[in-house]
C-alpha positions in Angstrom: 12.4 -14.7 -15.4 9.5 -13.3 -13.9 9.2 -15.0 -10.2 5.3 -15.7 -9.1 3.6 -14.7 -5.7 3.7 -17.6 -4.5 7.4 -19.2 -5.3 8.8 -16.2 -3.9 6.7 -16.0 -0.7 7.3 -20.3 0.0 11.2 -19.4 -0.7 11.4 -16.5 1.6 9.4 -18.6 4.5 11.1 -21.7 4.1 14.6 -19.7 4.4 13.6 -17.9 7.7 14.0 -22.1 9.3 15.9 -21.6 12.1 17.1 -18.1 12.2 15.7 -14.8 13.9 12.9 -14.8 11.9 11.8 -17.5 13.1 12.0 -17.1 16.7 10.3 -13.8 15.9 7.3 -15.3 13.7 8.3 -13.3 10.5 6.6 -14.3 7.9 6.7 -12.9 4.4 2.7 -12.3 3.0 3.0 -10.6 0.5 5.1 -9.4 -3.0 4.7 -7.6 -6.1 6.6 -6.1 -8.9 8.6 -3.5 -6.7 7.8 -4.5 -3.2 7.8 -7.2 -0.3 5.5 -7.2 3.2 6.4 -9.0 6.0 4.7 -9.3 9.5 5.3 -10.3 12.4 3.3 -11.1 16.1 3.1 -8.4 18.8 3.2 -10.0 22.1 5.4 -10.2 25.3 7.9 -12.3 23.3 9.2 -8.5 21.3 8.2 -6.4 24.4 10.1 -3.8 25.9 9.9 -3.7 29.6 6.5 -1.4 29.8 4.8 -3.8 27.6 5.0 -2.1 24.1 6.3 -3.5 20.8 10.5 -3.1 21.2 12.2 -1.1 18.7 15.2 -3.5 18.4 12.0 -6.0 16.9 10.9 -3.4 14.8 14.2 -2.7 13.4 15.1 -6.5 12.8 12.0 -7.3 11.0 12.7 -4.1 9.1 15.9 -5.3 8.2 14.7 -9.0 7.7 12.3 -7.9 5.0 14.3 -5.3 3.3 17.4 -7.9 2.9 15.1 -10.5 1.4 13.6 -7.6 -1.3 17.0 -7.2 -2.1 17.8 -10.7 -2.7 14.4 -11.0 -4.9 14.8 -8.1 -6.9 18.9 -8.4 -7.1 20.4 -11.7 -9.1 21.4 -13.3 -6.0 22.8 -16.1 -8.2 26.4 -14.6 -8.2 26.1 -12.3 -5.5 25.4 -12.5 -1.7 23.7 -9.5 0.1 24.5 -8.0 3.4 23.0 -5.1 5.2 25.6 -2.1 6.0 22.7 0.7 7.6 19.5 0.5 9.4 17.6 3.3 11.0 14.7 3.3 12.6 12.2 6.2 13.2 9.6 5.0 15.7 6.1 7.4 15.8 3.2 5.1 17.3 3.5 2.2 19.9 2.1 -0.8 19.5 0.8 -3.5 22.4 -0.8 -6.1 20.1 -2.2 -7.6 17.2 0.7 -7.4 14.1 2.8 -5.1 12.7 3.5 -5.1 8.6 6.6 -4.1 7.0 6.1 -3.2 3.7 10.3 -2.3 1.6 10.3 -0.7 -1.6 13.5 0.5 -3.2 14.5 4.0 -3.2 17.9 2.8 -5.0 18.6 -0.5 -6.9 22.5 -0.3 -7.8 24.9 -2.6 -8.8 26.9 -3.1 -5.7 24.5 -0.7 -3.2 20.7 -1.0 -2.6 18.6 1.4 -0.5 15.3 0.9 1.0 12.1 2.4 2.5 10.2 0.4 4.9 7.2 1.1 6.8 6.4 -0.5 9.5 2.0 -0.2 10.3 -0.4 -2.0 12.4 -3.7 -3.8 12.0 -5.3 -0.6 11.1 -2.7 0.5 9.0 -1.1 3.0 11.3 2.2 4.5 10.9 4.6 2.5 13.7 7.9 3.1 12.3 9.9 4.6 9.0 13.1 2.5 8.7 15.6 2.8 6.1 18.3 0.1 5.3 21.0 -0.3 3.1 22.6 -3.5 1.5 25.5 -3.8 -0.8 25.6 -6.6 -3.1 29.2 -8.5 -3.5 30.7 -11.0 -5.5 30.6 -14.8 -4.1 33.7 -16.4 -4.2 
């Protein structure tokens, strides 16, 4: 069953209800065949102390998005997915406006997933190269 734009952009944004997304304003925009884009606010709320974008923030909406790719493009419907790796290459700073996480598989496995994620800004410059792997497990 192929999932439209839209369901699968209301389902991931209605899930992020009360969780770190939302205290972090993630918000899924956008989703095709083989990827999902998230963004999220730059502002003092995800600041480190100098008054740049943190790289714990990067790195959970990095994770945030590449989870929920996995659970659109893995049937979720007897499996639960957890993330086992992140890292996190930061290149640019960033001191407003939005970053955009864009995952993409490198790997879509049975049990094990891995993703790319790039993490840009308003003007689509490089901010951050993440990587993150999930592993897909039987719900009991």
């Amino acid at each position: 069953m192929e999932l439209s734009k839209k369901t699968v952009l209301e389902k991931a944004n209605l899930a992020c209800k009360n969780t770190l997304m939302e205290t972090l304003n993630i918000e899924m925009v956008d989703f095709g065949k083989d990827y999902l884009t998230a963004r999220m606010p730059v502002d003092s709320r995800v600041y480190q102390p100098d008054g740049v974008l943190h790289g714990g923030a990067t790195a959970a909406l990095a994770e945030s998005v590449g989870s929920f790719a996995t659970h659109v493009f893995v049937n979720t419907d007897n499996l639960f997915v957890r993330g086992i790796e992140i890292t996190a290459n930061h290149v640019k700073s960033v001191k407003n406006g939005y970053v955009y996480a864009k995952a993409t598989f490198l790997h879509k496995g049975r049990t094990t997933q891995l993703l790319d994620i790039k993490v840009t800004d308003d003007d689509d410059n490089l901010i951050s190269v993440c990587r993150l792997s999930t592993i897909s497990l039987p719900k009991r």
